[in-house]
C-alpha positions as CSV (number, residue, x, y, z in Angstrom):
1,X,1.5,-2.3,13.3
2,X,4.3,0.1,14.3
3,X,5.8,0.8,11.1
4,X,9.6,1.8,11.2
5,X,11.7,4.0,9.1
6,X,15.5,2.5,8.0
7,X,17.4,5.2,6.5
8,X,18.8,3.1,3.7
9,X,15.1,2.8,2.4
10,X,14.3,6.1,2.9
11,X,17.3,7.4,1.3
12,X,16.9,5.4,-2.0
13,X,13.4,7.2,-2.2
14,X,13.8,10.5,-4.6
15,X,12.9,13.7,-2.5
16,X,9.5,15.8,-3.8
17,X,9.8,19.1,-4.9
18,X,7.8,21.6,-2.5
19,X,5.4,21.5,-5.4
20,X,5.0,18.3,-5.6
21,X,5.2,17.7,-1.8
22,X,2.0,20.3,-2.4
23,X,0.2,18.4,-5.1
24,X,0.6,15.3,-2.7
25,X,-0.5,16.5,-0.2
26,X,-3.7,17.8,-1.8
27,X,-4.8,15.0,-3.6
28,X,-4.6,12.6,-0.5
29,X,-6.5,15.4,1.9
30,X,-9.2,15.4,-0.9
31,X,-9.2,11.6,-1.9
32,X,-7.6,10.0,1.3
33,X,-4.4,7.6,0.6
34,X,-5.4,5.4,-1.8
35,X,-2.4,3.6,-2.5
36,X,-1.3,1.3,0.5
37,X,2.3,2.2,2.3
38,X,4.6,-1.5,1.7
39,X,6.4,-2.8,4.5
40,X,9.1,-5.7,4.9
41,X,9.6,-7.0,8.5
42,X,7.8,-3.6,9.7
43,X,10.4,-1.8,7.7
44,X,8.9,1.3,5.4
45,X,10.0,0.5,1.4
46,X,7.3,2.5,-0.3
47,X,5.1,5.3,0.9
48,X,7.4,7.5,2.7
49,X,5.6,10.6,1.6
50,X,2.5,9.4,2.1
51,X,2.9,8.2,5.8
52,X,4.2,11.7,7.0
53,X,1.3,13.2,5.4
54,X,-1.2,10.9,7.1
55,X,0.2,11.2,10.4
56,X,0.5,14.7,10.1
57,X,-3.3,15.0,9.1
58,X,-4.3,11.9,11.4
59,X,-5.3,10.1,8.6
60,X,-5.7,6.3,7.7
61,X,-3.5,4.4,5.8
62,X,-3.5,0.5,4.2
63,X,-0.8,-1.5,4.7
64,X,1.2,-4.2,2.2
65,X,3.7,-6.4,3.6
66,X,6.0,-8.3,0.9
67,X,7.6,-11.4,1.8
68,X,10.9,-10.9,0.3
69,X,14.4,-13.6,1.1
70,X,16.5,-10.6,2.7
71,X,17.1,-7.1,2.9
72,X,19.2,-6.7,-0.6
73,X,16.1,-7.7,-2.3
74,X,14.0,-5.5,-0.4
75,X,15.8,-2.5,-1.6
């Protein structure tokens, strides 16, 4: 599945500190991403940090995908 980004979801996600960004980071190279990424219509709503780390690092993901009626409740 070709997840896709929609800035209105991204933008509602609060940005990391580099330090956190770095703690992150670390604890999904040493434990993998244990916490799956959750889509709507292919449409990223939770894991933005951890899907730019994966790719980055070619690593494997689980996906979620929420029914939800539209888009405001998606949000």
């Amino acid at each position: 599945m070709k997840i896709k980004i929609d800035t209105e979801f991204s933008s509602a996600i609060e940005p990391f500190s580099p330090e956190e960004r770095a703690q992150r980071e670390t604890n999904i190279l040493e434990h993998g991403c244990r916490d799956p990424l959750t889509t709507w219509h292919g449409l990223l709503l939770d894991g933005h940090h951890r899907l730019e780390i994966c790719r980055r690092h070619k690593l494997k993901y689980r996906i979620v995908r929420l029914r939800l009626p539209d888009r405001e409740a998606a949000l």
